[in-house]
C-alpha positions in Angstrom: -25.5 217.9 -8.0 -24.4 214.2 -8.3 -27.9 213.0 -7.0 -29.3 215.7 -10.0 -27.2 213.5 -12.6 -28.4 210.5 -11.3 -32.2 211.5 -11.5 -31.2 212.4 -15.6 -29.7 209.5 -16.3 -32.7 207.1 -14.6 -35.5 209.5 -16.4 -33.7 209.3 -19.5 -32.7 205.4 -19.6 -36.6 205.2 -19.1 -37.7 207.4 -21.7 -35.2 205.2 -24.0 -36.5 201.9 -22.8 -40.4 203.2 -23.5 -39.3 204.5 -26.6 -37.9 201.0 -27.6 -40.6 198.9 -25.9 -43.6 201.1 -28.2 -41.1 201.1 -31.3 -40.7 196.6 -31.1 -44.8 196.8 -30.2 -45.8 198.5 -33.5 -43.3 196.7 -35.8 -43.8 193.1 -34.4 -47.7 193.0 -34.5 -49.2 190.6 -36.5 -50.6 192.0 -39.7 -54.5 190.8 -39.6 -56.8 190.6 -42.7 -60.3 191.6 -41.6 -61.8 190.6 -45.1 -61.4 190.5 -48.6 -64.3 192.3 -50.7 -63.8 190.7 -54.5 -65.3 192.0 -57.6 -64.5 190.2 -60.2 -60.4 190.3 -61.0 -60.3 193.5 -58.7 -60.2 192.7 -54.8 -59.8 194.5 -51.4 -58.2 193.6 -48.5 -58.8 195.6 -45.5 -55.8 194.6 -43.4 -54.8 196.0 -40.1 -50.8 195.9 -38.5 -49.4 196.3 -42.7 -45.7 196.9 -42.7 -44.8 200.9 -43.0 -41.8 200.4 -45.7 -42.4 199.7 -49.0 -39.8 196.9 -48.6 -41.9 195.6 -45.9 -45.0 196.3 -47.8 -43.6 194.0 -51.0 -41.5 191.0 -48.9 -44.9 190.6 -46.8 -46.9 190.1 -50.3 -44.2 188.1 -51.6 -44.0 185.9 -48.6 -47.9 185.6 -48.1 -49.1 185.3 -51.6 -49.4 181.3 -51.6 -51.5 181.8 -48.7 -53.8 184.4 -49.6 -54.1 182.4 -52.8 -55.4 179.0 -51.2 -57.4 181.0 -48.4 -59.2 183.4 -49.8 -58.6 183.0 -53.9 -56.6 186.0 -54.9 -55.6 186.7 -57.1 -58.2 186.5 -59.4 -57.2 187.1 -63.0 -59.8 187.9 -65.2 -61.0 184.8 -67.7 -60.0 187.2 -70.7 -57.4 189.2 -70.5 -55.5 187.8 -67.4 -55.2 190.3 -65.7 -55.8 191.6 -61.8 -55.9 194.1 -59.2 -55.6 193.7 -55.2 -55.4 196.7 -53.5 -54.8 196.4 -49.6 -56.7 198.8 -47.5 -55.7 199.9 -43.8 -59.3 198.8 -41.8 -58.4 201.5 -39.7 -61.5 202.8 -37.5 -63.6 200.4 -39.1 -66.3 200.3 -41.2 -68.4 204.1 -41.3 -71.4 205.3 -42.9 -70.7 206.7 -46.3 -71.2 210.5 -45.2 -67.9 211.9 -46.6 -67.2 211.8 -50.5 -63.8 210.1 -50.3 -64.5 206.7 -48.9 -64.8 203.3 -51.3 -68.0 201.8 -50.0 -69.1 198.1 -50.6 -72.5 197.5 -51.7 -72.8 194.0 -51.2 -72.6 194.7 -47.5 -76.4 195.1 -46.9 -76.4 197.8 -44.4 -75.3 201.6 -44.6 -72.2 201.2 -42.2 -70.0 199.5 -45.5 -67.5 202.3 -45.9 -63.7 202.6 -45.5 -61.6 205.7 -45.5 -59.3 205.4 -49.2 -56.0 204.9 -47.4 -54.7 202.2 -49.5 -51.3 200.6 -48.3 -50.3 198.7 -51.1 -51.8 197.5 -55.0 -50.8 194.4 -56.7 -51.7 194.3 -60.1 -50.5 192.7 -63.6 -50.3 193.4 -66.9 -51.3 191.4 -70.1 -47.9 190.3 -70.5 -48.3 189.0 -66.6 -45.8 191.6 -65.5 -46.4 192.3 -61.6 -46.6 195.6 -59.8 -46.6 196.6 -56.8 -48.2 200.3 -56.4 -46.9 202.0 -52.9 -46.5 205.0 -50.8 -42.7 206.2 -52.9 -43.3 204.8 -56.4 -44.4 201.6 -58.1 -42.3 198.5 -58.8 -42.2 195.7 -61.2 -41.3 192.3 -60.4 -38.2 191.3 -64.0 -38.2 188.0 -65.4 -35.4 186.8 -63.2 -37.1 187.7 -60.3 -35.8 191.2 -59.3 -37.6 193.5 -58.0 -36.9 197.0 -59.7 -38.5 200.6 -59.3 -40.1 202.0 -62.2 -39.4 205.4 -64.0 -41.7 208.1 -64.5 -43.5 207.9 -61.3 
């Protein structure tokens, strides 16, 4: 009976230690940005590794955003009205043929393999008062004047 314990314990300090090992894997990965597809003042990101949490969907942007400003221009607020749109993809499996309805394809890609399943992770956007959102899986926030980040109602 004793050498039955023993066998649990080992079998289940391992299955612990996996579990913990997999868990640090997936949430210390770097997050990669394959490319950025522009269009104007709207832009996609197709990203790989994003955070899961909206927290760590929003402190990522907010800790990256001078960098994906000076490397690859966003955002890019239109000439008129100021405003923008960046809408972070997950790459995924890649890029597929367009085949199923419910894919955003990109037509400047000259070949038929320029299609992403719609799973967007997160949306930055703005509004003509320069007001920034951030669109995510449990609601949509807006950045206050004193730099709070606050959920907004009705969504």
């Amino acid at each position: 009976m004793k050498e039955k314990n023993k066998t649990i314990r080992y079998v289940s300090l391992l299955v612990v230690c996996t579990f913990i090992v997999c868990l640090s894997w997936m949430l210390l990965r770097p997050i990669e940005i394959i490319v950025v597809h522009k269009n104007d003042n709207f832009s996609d990101v197709l990203v790989t590794n994003f955070p899961l949490t909206d927290k760590g969907k929003i402190n990522w942007w907010l800790e990256n955003k001078d960098k994906l400003s000076k490397n690859y221009g966003i955002p890019n607020p239109s000439l008129d009205s100021g405003r923008f749109s960046i809408t972070f993809w997950d790459f995924g499996d890649g890029y597929k043929k367009k085949e199923k309805y419910d894919r955003i394809c990109f037509p400047e890609m000259k070949t038929d393999v320029n299609c992403i399943e719609k799973d967007a992770v997160l949306i930055v956007s703005n509004n003509r008062a320069g007001s920034v959102f951030f669109t995510v899986d449990n609601g949509r926030y807006m950045v206050k004047g004193n730099g709070d980040i606050v959920k907004t109602k009705g969504w």
